[in-house]
Short mmCIF file of the C-alpha atoms (twelve columns), coordinates in Angstrom:
data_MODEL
# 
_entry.id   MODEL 
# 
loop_
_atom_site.group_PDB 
_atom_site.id 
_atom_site.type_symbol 
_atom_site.label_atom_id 
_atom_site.label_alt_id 
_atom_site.label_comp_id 
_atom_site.label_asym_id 
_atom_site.label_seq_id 
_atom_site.Cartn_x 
_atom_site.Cartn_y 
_atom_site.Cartn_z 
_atom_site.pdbx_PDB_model_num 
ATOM 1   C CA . UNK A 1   41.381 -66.028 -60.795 1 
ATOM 2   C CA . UNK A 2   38.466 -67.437 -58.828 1 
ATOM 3   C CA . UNK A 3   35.090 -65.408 -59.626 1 
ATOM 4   C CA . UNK A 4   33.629 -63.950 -56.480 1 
ATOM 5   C CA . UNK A 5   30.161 -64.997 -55.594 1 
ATOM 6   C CA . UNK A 6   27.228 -63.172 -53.123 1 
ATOM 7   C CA . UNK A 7   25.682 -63.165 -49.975 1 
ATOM 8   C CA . UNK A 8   22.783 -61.336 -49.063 1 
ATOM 9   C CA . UNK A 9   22.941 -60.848 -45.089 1 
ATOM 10  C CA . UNK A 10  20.798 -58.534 -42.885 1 
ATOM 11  C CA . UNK A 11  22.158 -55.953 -41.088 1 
ATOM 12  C CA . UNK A 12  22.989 -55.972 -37.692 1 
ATOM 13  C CA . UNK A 13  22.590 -59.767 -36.974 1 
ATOM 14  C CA . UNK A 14  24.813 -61.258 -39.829 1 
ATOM 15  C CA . UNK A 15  21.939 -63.604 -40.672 1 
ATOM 16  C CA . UNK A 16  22.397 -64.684 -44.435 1 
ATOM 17  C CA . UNK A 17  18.978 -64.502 -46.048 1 
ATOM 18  C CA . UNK A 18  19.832 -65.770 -49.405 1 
ATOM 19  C CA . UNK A 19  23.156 -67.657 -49.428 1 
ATOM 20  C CA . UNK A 20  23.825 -67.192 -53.398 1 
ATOM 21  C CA . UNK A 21  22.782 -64.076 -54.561 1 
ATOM 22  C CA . UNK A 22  23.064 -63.486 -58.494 1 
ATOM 23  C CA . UNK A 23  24.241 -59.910 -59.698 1 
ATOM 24  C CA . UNK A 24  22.175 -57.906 -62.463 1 
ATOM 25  C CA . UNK A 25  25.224 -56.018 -63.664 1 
ATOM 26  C CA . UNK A 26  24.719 -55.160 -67.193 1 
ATOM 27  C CA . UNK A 27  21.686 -53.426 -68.884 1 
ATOM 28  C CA . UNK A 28  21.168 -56.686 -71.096 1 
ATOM 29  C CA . UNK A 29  21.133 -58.739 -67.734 1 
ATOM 30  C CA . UNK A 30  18.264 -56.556 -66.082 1 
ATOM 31  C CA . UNK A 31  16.306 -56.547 -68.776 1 
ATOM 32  C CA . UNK A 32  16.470 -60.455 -69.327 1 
ATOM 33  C CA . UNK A 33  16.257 -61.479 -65.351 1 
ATOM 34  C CA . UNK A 34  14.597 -64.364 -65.088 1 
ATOM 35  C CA . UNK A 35  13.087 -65.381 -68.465 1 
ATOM 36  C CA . UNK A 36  13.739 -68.596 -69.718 1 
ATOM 37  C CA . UNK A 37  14.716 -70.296 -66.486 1 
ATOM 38  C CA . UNK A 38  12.669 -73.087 -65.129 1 
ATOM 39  C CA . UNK A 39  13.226 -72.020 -61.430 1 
ATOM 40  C CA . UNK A 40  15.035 -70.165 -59.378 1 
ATOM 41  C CA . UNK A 41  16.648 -72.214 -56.607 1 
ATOM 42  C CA . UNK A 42  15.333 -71.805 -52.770 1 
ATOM 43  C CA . UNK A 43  18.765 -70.446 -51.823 1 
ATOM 44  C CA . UNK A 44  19.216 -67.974 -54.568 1 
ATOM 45  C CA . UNK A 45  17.910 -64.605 -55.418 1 
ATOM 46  C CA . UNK A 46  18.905 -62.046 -58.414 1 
ATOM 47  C CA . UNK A 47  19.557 -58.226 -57.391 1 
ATOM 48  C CA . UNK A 48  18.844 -55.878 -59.832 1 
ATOM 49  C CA . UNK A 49  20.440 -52.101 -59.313 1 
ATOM 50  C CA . UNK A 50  19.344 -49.861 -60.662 1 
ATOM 51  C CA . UNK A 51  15.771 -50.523 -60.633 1 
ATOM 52  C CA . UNK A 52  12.317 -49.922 -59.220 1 
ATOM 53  C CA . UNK A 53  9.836  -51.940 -60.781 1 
ATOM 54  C CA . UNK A 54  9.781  -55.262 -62.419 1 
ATOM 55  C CA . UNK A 55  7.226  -57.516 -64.758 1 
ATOM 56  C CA . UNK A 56  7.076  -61.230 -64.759 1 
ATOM 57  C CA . UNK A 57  5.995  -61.348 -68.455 1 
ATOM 58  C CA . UNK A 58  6.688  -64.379 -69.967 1 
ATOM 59  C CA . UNK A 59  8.062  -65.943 -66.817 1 
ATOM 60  C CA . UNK A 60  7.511  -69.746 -66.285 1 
ATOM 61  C CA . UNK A 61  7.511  -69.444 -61.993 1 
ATOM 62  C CA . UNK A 62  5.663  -66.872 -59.720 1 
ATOM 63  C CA . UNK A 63  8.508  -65.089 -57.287 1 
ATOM 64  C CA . UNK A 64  8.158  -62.658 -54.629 1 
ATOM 65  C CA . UNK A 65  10.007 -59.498 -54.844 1 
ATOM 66  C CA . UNK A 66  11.625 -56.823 -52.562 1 
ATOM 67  C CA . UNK A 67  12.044 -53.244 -53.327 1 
ATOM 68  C CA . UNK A 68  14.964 -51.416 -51.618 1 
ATOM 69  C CA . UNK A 69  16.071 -48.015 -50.827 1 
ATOM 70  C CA . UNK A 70  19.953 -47.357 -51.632 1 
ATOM 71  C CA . UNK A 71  20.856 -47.871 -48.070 1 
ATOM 72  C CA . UNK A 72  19.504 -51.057 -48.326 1 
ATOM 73  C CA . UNK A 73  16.147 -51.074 -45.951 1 
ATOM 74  C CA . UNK A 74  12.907 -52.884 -47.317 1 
ATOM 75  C CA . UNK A 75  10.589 -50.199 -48.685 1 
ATOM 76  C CA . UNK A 76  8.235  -52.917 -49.687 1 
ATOM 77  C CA . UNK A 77  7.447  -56.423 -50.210 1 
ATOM 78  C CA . UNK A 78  5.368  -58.102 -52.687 1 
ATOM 79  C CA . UNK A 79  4.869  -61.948 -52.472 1 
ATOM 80  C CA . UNK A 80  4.158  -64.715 -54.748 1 
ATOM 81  C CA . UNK A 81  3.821  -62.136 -57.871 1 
ATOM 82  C CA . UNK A 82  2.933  -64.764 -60.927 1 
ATOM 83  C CA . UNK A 83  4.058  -64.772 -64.657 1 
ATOM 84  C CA . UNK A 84  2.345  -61.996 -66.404 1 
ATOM 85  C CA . UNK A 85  1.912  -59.622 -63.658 1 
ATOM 86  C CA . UNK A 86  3.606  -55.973 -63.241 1 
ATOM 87  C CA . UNK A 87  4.838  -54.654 -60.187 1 
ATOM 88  C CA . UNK A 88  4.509  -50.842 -60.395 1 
ATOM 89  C CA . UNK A 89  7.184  -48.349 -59.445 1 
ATOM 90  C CA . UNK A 90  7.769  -47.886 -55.421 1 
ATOM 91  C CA . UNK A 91  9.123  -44.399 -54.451 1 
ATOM 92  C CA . UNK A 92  12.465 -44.309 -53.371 1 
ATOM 93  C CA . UNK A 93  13.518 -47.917 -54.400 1 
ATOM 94  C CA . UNK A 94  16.567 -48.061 -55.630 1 
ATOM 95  C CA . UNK A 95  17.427 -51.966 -56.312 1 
ATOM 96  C CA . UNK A 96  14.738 -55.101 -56.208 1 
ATOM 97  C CA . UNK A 97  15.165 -58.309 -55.441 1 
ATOM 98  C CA . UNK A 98  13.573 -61.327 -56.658 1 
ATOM 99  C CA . UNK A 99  13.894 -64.478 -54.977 1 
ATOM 100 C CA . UNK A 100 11.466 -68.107 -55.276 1 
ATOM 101 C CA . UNK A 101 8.037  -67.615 -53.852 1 
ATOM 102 C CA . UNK A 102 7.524  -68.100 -50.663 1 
ATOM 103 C CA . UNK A 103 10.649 -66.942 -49.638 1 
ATOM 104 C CA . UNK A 104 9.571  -63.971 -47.707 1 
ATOM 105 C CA . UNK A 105 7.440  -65.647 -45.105 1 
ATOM 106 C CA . UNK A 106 10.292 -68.687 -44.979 1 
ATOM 107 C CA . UNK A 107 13.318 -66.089 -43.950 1 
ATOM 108 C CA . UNK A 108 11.907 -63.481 -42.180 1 
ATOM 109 C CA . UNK A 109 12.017 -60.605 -44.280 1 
ATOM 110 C CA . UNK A 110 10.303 -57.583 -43.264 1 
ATOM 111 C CA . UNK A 111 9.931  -53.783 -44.564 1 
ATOM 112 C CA . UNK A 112 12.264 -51.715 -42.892 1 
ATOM 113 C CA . UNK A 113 14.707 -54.518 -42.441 1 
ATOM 114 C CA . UNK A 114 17.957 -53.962 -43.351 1 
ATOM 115 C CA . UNK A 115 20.420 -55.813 -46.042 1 
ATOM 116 C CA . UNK A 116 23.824 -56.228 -47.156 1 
ATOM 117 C CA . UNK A 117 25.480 -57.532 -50.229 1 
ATOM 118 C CA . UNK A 118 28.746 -59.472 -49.196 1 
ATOM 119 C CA . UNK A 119 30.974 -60.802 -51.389 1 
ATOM 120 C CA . UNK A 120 32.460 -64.794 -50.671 1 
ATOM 121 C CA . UNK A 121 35.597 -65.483 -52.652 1 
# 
């Protein structure tokens, strides 16, 4: 059987943001993330649900980071967040999404835009 892979695509337009999104599905998953990877790719992006803050101890790369409501709207955006920083709890968010720096000003993405997770078989 062919594991399914992730899109994340904003609402309305169909625009793919981050063409291979990564899954934070188990508890030992969101609480490793990123640590001990090099990079994260400019395409790719890790979703983390549930979840409302994040910390980039021990990181190796700075990332910026999206926090989402559970409909999927941008509640807030923080860029180019460095290893060994903490991004504090935002009301209402309900997944985040880390993706390389830069990112945010290279795709667009805005609070109160609007996301989708589709999956590509």
């Amino acid at each position: 059987m062919r594991k399914a892979t992730y899109q994340l695509r904003e609402e309305g337009t169909g625009r793919v943001v981050i063409p291979h999104l990564e899954i934070a599905r188990s508890l030992w998953k969101q609480t490793i993330g990123l640590l001990g990877r090099s990079q994260l790719p400019a395409d790719s992006g890790l979703w983390i649900e549930p979840c409302n803050s994040i910390h980039t101890w021990g990181m190796k790369f700075a990332i910026d980071v999206l926090f989402l409501d559970a409909s999927g709207t941008v509640l807030r955006t923080v860029p180019n967040v460095r290893p060994w920083r903490v991004c504090w709890p935002v009301r209402r968010a309900r997944a985040v999404l880390e993706i390389p720096a830069g990112a945010i000003d290279r795709r667009n993405i805005l609070p109160g835009n609007r996301y989708e997770i589709v999956t590509i078989y």
